[in-house]
C-alpha positions in Angstrom: 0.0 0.0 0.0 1.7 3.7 -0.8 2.7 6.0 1.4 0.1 8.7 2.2 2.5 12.0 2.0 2.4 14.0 5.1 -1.0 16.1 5.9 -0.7 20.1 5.8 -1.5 21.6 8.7 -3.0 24.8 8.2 -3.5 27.1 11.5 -5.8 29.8 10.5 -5.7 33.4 12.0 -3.5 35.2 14.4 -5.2 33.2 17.9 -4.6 30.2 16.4 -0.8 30.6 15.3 0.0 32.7 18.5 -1.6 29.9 20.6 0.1 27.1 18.6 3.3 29.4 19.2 3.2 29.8 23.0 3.0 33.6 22.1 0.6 36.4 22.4 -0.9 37.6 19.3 0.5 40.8 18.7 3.9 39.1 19.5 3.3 37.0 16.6 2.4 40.1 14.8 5.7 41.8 15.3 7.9 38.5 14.8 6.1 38.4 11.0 6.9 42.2 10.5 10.3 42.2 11.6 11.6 38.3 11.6 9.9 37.3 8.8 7.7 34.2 10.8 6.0 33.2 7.2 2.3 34.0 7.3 0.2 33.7 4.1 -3.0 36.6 3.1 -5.4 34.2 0.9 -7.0 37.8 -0.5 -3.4 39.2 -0.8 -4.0 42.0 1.4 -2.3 43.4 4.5 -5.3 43.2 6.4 -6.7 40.0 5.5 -7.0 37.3 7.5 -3.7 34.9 7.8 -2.7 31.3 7.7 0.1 29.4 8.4 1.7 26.1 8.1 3.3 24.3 11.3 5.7 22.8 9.4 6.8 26.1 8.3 6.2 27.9 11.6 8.5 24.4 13.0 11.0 25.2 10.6 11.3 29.0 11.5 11.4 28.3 15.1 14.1 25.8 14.8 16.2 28.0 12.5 18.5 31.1 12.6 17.8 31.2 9.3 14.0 32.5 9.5 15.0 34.9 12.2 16.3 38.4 11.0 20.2 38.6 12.0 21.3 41.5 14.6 22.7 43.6 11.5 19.7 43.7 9.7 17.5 44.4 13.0 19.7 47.3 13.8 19.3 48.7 10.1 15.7 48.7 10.6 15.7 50.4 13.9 17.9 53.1 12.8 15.6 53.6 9.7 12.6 53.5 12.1 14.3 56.0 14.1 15.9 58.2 11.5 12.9 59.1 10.2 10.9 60.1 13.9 14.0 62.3 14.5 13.7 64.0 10.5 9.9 64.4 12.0 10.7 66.0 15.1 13.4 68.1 13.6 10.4 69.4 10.9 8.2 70.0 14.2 11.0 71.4 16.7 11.6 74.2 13.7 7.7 74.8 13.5 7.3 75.2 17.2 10.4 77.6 17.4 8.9 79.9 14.5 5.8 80.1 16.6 7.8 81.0 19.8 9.5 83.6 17.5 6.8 84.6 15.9 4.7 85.2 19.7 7.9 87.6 20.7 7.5 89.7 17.4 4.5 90.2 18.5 4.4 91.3 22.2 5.0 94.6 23.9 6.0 92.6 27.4 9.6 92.6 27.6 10.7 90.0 29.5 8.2 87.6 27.6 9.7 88.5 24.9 13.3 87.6 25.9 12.0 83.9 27.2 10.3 83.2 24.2 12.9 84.6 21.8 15.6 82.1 24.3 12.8 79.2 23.6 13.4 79.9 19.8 17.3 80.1 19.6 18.0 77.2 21.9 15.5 75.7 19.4 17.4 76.7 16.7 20.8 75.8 17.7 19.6 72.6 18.6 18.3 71.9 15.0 21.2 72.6 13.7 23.3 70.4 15.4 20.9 67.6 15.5 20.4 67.8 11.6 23.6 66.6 10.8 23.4 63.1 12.7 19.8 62.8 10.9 19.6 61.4 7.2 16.5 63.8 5.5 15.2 62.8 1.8 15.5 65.7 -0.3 12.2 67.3 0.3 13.0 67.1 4.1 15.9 69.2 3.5 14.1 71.3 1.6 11.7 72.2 3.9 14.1 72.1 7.1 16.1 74.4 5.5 13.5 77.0 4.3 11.8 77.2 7.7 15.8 77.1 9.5 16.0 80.8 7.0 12.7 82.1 8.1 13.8 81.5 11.9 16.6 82.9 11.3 15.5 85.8 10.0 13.4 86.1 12.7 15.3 85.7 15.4 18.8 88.6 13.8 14.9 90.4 13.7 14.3 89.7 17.4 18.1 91.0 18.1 20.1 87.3 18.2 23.5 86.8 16.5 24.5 84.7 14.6 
């Protein structure tokens, strides 16, 4: 009598294959995103529901091979983190116009020389961080037009530069 070939497990969803891991679900979740645990969308979307083989899920476990190595996790942190610093850096340079822009516009002095202090440490701060922070050309674009306008705003409010 032949051999039947092995039967393919299927576990379907993210309960079943975190269960069938030992693992809570959005553990699971983050393992496929950034270890590459293989996980199948039957619609092809990166919503849809998700499926899984144990023999592959076995395989990965048992591996270094299915796991992401240390160089490429670092890699992907540093991206991940390059571009929340090229985000703050866009907002740190908003928020110092409008601490500029609140001293051009009040009579009190000594509110004006806190808030024109807010804007310059702002500024020199920027413009040190800047350098350590890879920007895509339309991030430098921007940083560097608003960086001019605070500029000009603060040799207006009496700073040197």
């Amino acid at each position: 009598m032949p051999k039947e070939p092995p039967r393919l497990e299927i576990l379907s969803g993210w309960k079943e294959i975190a269960n069938y891991l030992g693992k809570g679900v959005r553990t699971v979740q983050r393992y496929e995103r950034e270890m590459g645990l293989p996980i199948y969308r039957p619609a092809g979307k990166s919503s849809a529901a998700v499926v899984a083989t144990r023999t592959e899920l076995e395989e990965w476990a048992t591996t270094p091979h299915g796991r992401m190595d240390s160089v490429a996790k670092r890699r992907s942190l540093e991206s991940r983190t390059n571009k929340l610093r090229a985000g703050f850096l866009q907002i740190d340079c908003e928020i110092a116009l409008t601490f500029a822009s609140i001293a051009s516009g009040t009579r009190d002095q000594e509110k004006r020389r806190r808030t024109t202090q807010i804007a310059r440490t702002a500024y020199d701060t920027i413009m040190r961080l800047r350098k350590d922070t890879g920007l895509s050309d339309a991030q430098a674009d921007k940083l560097e037009a608003d960086l001019r306008r605070l500029r000009n705003e603060l040799q207006t409010l009496g700073q040197k530069f």
